[in-house]
C-alpha positions in Angstrom: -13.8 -2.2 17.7 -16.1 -0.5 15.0 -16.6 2.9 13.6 -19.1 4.9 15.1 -22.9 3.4 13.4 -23.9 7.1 12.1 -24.9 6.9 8.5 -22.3 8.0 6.3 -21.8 9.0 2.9 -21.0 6.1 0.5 -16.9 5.9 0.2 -14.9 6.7 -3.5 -11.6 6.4 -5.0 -11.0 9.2 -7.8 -7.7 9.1 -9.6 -7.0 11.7 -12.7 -3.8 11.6 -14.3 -1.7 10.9 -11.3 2.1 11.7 -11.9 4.4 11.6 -8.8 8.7 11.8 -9.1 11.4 11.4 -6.3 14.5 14.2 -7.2 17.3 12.6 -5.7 20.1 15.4 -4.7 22.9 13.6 -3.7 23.6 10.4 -5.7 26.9 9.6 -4.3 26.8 6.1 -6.4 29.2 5.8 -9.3 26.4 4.4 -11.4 24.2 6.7 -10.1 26.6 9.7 -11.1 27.4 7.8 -14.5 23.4 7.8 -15.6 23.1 11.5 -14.5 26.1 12.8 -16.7 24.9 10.1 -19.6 21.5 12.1 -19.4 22.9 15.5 -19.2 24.9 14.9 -21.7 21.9 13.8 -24.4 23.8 10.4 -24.9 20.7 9.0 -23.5 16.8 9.8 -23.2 15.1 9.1 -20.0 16.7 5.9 -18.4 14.4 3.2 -17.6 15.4 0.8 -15.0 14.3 -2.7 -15.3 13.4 -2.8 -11.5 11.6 0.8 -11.0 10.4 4.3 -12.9 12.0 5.8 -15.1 15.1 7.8 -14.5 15.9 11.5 -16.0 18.4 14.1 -15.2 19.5 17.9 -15.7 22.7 19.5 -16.3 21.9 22.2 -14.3 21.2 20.8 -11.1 23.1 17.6 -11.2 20.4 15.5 -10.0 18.2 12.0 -10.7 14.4 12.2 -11.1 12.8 8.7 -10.7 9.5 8.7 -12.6 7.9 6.9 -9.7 4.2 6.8 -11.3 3.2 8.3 -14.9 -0.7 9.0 -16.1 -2.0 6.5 -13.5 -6.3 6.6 -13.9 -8.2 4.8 -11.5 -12.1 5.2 -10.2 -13.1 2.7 -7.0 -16.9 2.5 -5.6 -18.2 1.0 -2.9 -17.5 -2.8 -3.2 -14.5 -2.6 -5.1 -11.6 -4.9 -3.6 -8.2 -3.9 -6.2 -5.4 -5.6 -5.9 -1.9 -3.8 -7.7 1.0 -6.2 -8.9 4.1 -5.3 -10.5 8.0 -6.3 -9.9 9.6 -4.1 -6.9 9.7 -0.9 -8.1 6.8 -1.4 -10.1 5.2 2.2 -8.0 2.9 -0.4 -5.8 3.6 1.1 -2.6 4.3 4.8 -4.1 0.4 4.4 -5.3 -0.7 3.3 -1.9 0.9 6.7 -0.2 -0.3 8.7 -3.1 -3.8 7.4 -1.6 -3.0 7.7 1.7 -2.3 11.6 1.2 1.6 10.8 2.6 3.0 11.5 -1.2 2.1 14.7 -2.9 1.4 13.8 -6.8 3.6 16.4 -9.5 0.3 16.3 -11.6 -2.9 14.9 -11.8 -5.3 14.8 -8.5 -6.0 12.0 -5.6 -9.9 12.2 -4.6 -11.0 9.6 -1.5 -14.2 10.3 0.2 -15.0 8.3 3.5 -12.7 7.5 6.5 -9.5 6.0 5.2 -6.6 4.2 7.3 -3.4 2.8 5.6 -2.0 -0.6 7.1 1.4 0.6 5.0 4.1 0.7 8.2 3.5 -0.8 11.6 4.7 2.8 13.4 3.0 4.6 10.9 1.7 7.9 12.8 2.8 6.5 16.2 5.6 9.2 18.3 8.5 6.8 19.4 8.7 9.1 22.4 5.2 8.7 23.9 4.1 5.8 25.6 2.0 2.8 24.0 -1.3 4.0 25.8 -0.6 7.6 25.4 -0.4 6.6 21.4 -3.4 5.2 21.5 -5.5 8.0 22.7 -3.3 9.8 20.7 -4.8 7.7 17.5 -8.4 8.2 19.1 -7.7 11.9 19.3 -7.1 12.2 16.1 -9.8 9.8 14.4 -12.2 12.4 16.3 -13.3 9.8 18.7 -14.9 10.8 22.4 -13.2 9.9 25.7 -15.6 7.1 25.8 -14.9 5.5 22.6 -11.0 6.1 23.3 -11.3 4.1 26.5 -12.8 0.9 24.7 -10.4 1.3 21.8 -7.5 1.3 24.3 -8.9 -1.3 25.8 -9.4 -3.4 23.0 -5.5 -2.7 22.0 -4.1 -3.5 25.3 -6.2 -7.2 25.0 -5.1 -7.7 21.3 -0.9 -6.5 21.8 -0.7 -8.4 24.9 2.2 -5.7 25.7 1.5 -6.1 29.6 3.5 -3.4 31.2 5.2 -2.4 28.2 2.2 -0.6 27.3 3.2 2.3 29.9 6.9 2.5 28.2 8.0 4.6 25.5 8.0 2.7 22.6 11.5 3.2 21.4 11.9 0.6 24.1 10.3 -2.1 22.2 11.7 -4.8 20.7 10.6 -4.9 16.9 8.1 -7.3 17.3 6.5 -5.5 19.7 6.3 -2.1 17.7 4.3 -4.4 14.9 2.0 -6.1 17.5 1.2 -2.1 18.8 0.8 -1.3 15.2 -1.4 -3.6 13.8 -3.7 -3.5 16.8 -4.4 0.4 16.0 -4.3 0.3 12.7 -7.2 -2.6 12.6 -8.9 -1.1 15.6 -11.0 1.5 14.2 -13.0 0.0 10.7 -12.2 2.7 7.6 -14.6 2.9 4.6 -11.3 3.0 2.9 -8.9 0.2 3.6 -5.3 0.7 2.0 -3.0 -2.6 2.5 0.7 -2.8 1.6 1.9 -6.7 2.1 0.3 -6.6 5.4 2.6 -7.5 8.6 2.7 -10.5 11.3 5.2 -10.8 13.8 5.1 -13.1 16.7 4.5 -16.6 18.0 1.7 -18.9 15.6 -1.1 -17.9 18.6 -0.3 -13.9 17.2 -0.4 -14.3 14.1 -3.6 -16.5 14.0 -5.5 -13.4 16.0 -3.4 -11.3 13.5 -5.4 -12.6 10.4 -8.6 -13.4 12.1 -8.4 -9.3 12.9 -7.5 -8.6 9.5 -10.6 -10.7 7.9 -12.8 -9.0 10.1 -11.4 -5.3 9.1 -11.5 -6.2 5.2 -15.1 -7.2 5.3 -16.2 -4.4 6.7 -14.3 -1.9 4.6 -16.6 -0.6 2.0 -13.0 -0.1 -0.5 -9.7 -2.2 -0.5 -6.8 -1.5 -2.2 -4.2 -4.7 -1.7 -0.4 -4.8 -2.9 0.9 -8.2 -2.9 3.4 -10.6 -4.2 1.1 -13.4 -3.3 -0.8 -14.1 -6.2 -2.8 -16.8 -4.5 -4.1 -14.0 -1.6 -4.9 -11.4 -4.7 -7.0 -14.3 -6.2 -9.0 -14.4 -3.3 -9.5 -11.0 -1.5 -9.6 -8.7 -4.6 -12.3 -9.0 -8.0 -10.3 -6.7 -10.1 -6.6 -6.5 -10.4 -4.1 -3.4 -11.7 -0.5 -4.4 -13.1 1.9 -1.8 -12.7 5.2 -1.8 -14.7 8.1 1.0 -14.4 5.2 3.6 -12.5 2.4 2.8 -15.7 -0.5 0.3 -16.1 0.1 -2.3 -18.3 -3.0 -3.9 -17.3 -6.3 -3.2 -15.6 -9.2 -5.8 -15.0 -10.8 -8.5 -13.6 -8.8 -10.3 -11.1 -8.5 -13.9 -12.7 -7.9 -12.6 -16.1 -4.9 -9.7 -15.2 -3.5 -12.5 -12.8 -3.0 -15.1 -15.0 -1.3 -12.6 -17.6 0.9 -11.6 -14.9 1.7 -14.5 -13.7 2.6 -16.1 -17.2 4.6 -13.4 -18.0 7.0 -13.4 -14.9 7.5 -16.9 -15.2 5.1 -18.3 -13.1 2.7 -21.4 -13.8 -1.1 -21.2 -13.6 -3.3 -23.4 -11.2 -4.4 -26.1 -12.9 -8.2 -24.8 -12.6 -6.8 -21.7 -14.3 -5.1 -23.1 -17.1 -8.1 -23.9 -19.4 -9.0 -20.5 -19.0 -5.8 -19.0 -21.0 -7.3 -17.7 -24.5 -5.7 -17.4 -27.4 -6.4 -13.7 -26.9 -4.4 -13.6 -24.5 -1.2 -14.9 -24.9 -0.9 -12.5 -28.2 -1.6 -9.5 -25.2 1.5 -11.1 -23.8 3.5 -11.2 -27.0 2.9 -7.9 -27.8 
C-alpha cells in the first residue's frame, strides 16, 4: 500500500550539533558504583568505555551519565541512502530515535521534513491490549488516513501477517513471531518520505521472510531518504552511497559508502572483497594509523 499521490514537499534531514546523554540513577553494579566514586572523586576524567559513550559522574547526585552521542552534524536530501556503522554502543540506534523524535537531544536540534516511519522495534507504537485489527486502524488513525484508505491498509496487513484469527486477539496473546509478522506488515504498509531502519527484523518460515524482503525492497525504493544501521557490511555496500562511522557517540568518519566501509572494515579486523582491495590508498591506511 502507498502514500496518498498528493504532491508533497521534497523530504530533509537537518542535524546541528546533536548531543544526547542517559543519567542513570540507580547503578546497583559494583563496577558501576566503583566508576561513579572514581569520577566523583577527580581520580579520573570522563570514563570512556571501549563498547559505548562516554561515562561521567557527580558527587552530588551519585549518578552515571553516558555520553550517548556528542556534536553529531548531519544534512540528508532527497536521494540520500546513509548507512551508520560503529561497534555496539557506538550511538547507532540512539541516532536513529534521536530522528525518530523518541529521544530528546540535551543540545543541538533534530529537523526532518516529510512523513517519517522508523522500522526500529517490531511493537513500536502498537497497544499490547488492543486487538491486531483494532491496531491497525489505530496506525491509520494516526497517519491521518480516511476510513477508506484504513480499510485497504488493513486489508493489505491481514494478507501480508497471515495471522488468521489471531488478528481479532489482543496481541499480548501472540507468540513472538507473530508480534514481528504484525509489525513489520504496518510498519512497511504505508511508504514514508523518510525511511529510518535499525538491523531490520524477519521472523518466520523461508516463505515469510522472502515476502519480508521483497516488502522491504519495495518500501526503500520508494523512500525519498534512508537512514540504515547495520552490522552487515555487505547490505551497507549495496543499499546506502554514503556511509557515517560512529565511535563512543562521535563521527570518526563520514563519506562515500565504499571508501568509509573499507576503513571500517580494515580497522575492525575484517578483510576487503577482493574487487575492493585495489582500491585501498596509501591515503588511507595513514587515516587508519592516525
Amino acid at each position: 500500500m502507498s502514500g496518498q499521490g498528493s504532491a508533497r514537499p521534497a523530504a530533509f534531514v537537518r542535524i546541528e550539533g546533536l548531543s544526547l546523554d542517559f543519567p542513570i540513577y540507580h547503578g546497583g553494579a559494583r563496577s558501576l558504583k566503583k566508576t561513579v566514586l572514581s569520577v566523583a572523586s577527580g581520580k579520573l576524567g570522563p570514563a570512556r568505555d571501549a563498547t559505548g559513550g562516554a561515562l561521567s559522574g557527580a558527587a552530588a547526585t551519585r549518578r552515571v551519565v553516558v555520553q550517548a552521542l556528542r556534536d553529531i552534524n548531519l544534512s540528508l536530501a532527497p536521494g540520500d541512502r546513509l548507512g551508520i556503522v560503529g561497534h555496539n554502543g557506538a550511538g547507532k540506534s540512539s541516532l536513529l530515535r534521536a530522528m525518530a523524535g523518541i529521544y530528546e537531544p540535551v543540545a543541538g536540534r533534530v529537523h526532518v521534513g516529510g512523513t517519517l516511519n522508523a522500522l526500529l522495534d517490531p511493537n513500536l507504537g502498537m497497544n499490547l491490549d488492543l486487538t491486531g485489527r483494532e491496531n491497525i486502524v489505530l496506525r491509520g488513525r494516526y497517519a491521518g488516513l480516511a476510513s477508506g484508505a484504513i480499510r485497504l491498509l488493513e486489508e493489505d496487513v491481514e494478507e501480508f501477517a497471515a495471522l488468521d484469527a489471531f488478528l481479532d486477539m489482543p496481541v499480548r496473546t501472540y507468540s513472538s513471531g507473530m508480534v514481528i509478522r504484525l509489525g513489520f506488515g504496518l510498519a512497511t504498509a504505508i511508504a514514508p518520505q523518510v525511511l529510518l531502519m535499525d538491523e531490520w527484523f524477519m521472523a518466520g518460515d523461508s516463505a515469510f521472510q522472502d515476502k519480508a524482503r521483497a516488502r522491504l525492497e519495495s518500501v526503500v525504493r520508494g523512500a525519498e531518504i534512508l537512514v540504515l544501521t547495520s552490522h552487515t557490511v555487505s547490505v551497507l555496500r549495496r543499499w546506502c552511497t554514503r556511509v557515517l562511522w560512529l565511535e563512543s557517540g562521535r563521527v570518526r568518519a563520514d563519506g562515500p559508502a565504499d571508501a568509509v566501509l573499507d576503513q571500517y572494515t580494515l580497522a575492525t579486523g575484517g578483510k576487503l572483497p577482493a574487487s575492493r582491495v585495489a582500491c585501498v590508498t596509501p591515503e588511507v591506511l595513514s587515516k587508519l594509523a592516525t
